[in-house]
N, C-alpha and C positions, 0 to 999 in steps of 0.2 A: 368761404363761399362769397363770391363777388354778387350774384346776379341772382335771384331767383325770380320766374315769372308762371303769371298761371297760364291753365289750358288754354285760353284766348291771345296770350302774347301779351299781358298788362303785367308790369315792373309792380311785385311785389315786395315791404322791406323784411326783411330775411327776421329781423329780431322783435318787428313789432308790425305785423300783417293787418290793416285794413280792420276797423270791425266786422264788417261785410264779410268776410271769409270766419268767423268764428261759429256760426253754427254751420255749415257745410262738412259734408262727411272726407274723410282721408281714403283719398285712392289709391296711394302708393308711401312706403315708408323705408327710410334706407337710414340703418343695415335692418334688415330683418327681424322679426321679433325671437328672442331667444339668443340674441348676440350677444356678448357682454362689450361694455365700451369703457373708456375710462368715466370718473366719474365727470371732466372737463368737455366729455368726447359730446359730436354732435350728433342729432339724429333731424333727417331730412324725410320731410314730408311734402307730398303733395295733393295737395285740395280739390275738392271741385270748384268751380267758377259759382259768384252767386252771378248767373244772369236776370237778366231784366226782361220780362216779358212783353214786348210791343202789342199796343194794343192792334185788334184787325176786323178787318169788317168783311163781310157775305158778300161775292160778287154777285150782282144780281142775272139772270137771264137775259140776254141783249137779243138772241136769236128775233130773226123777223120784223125789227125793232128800224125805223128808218135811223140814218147815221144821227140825227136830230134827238131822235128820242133814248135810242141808245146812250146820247153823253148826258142828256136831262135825267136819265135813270140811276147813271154815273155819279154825275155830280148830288143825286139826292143821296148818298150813302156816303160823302163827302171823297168821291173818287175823281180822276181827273183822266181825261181819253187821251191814249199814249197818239202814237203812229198810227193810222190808216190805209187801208189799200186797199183800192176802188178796183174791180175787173168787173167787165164785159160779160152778161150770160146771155146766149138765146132763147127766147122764146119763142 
């Protein structure tokens, strides 16, 4: 085995894996359980990822909100105002 990588696409080393991946449950295991192999033979296994959880914050409600007070609302939740677009309504 040249390559092993996890679920996300990260180069994992085949004979000494990350501690990060050592409590993480086995998802998949090749050959089978009940196979006999020799006793040299390999068995391949595949992990779950330990992800990393981002932290995230509540968007707040902007409805009704002038464009102004919308990004001060924004920015108080440490957010920042993408793109905007202004239309025309009648009243």
């Amino acid at each position: 085995m040249d390559r092993v990588l996890d679920v996300v696409g990260r180069d994992v080393a085949p004979a000494n894996p990350d501690p990060a991946y050592a409590n993480q449950p086995v998802l998949l295991q090749h050959p089978d359980a009940g196979v006999a192999v020799p006793p040299e033979g390999r068995v391949q296994l595949v992990v779950s990822a330990a992800l990393q959880a981002e932290a995230a914050v509540e968007v707040p409600s902007l409805a009704g909100l002038t464009l102004a007070e919308a990004q001060k609302a924004l920015e108080n939740v440490g957010l920042k105002l993408g793109k905007s677009v202004t239309t025309q309504t009648r009243v």
